[in-house]
C-alpha positions in Angstrom: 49.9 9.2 -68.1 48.6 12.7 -67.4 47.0 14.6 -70.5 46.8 18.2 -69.9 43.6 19.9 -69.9 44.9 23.4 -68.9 48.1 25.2 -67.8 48.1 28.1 -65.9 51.5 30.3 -66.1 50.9 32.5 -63.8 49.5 29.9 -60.8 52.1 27.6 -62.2 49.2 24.7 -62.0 48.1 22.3 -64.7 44.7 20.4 -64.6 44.8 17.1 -66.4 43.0 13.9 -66.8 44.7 11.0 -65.4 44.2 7.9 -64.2 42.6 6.5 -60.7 45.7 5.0 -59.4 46.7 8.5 -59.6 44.2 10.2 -57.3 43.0 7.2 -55.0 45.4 8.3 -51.8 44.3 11.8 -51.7 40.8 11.0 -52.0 41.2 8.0 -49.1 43.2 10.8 -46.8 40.5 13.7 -47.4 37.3 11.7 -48.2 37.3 8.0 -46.4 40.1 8.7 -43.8 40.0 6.2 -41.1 38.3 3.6 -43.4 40.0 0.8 -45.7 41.8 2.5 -48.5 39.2 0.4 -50.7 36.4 2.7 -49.5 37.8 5.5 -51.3 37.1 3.2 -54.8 34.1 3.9 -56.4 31.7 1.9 -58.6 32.6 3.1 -61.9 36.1 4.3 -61.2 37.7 1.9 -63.9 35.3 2.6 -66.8 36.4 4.1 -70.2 33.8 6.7 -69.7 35.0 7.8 -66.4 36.6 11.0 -66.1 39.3 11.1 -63.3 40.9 15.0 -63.5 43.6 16.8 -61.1 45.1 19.7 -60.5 48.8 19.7 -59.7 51.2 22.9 -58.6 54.1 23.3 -59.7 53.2 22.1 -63.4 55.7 22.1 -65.5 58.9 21.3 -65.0 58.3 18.3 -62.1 57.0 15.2 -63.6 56.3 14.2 -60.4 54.4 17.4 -59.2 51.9 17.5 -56.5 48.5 16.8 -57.0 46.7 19.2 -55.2 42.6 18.4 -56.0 41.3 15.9 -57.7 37.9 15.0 -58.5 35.6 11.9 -60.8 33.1 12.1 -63.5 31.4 8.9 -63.9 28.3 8.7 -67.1 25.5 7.4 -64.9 21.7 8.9 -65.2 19.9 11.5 -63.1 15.9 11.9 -62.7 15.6 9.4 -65.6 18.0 11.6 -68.0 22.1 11.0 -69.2 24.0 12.9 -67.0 27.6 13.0 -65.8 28.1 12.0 -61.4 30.6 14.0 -59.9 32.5 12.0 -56.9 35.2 12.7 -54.8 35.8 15.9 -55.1 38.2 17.2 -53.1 41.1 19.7 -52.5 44.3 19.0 -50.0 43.7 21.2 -46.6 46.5 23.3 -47.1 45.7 24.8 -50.6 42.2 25.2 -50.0 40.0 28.4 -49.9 42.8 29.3 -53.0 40.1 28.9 -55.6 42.0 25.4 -57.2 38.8 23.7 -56.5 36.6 25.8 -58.8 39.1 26.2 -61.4 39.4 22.3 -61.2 35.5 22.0 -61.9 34.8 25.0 -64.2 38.0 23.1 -66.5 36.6 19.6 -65.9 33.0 20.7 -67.2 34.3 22.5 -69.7 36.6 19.6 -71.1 33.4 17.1 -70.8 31.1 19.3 -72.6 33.4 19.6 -75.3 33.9 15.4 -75.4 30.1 14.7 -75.0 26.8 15.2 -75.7 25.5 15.2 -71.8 25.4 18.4 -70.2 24.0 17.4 -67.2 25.9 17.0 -63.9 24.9 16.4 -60.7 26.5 15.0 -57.1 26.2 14.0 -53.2 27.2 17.4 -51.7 29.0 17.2 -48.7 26.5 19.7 -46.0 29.7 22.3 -45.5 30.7 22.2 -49.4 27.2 23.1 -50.7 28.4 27.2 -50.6 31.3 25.9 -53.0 28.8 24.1 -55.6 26.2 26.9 -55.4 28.8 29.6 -55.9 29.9 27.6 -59.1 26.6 27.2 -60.4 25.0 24.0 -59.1 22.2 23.9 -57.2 20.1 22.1 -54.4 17.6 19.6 -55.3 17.3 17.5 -52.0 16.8 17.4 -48.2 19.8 16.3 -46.4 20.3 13.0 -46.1 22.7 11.1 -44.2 25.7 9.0 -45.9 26.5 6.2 -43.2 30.8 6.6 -43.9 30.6 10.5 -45.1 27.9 12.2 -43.2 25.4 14.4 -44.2 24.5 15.5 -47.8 22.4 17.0 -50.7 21.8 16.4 -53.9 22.5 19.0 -56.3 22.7 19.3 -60.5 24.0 21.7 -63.1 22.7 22.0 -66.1 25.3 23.4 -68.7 24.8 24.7 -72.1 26.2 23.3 -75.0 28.5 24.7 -76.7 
């Protein structure tokens, strides 16, 4: 069941929350390729709290429309304080550098803010997607550090206002 979050008429794309099961292969084949398809499941992945959105193009009419970037928000802490994990972010090769990504995030943040309390987020950035992250706001709070199945990575955080 997707429940759209935001339609775009002129892109022809919708962003909507859905379920795991519905962005687990596209996370596995951009994120964990080459490794069980169970690496690309994450701890927290089947909570209530867990936001799981997507972007799909051509949205509407196909029901079955192709997801094009997906990404998770799991409730989890940072530095001691509430704040919402962003994991597997990602966007399918071929529609990438098309801005989907950062229209996926801004609209995910937005939608979360709206449903919570917490406006802290922060992630694992992969090294060569810190430029996306920074130019949507987030920034670096670590050294690199090295993710044995993913490679290296930084942490960064966004703190959002409430609206």
């Amino acid at each position: 069941m997707k429940e759209i979050l935001f339609q775009d008429a002129v892109r022809h794309v919708a962003i909507c929350r859905v379920s795991i099961e519905q962005i687990i292969a596209l996370r596995h084949r951009l994120l964990r390729a080459g490794l069980p398809a169970e690496a690309a499941q994450f701890p927290g992945d089947n909570e209530p709290s867990t936001w799981h959105v997507a972007l799909f193009c051509p949205f509407p009419p196909a029901e079955n429309a192709p997801l094009i970037s997906c990404a998770s928000f799991m409730l989890n802490s940072y530095r001691k304080e509430p704040a919402w994990q962003l994991r597997g972010m990602c966007t399918d090769d071929a529609h990438q550098g098309k801005g989907f990504g950062g229209q996926l995030l801004a609209c995910a943040e937005a939608a979360i803010l709206q449903n919570s309390n917490t406006p802290l987020f922060w992630c694992n950035a992969r090294v060569p997607a810190i430029p996306f992250y920074q130019k949507h706001g987030w920034l670096i709070d670590s050294d690199v550090f090295d993710i044995p199945t993913a490679g290296p990575h930084r942490k960064m955080f966004k703190r959002c206002s409430m609206r």
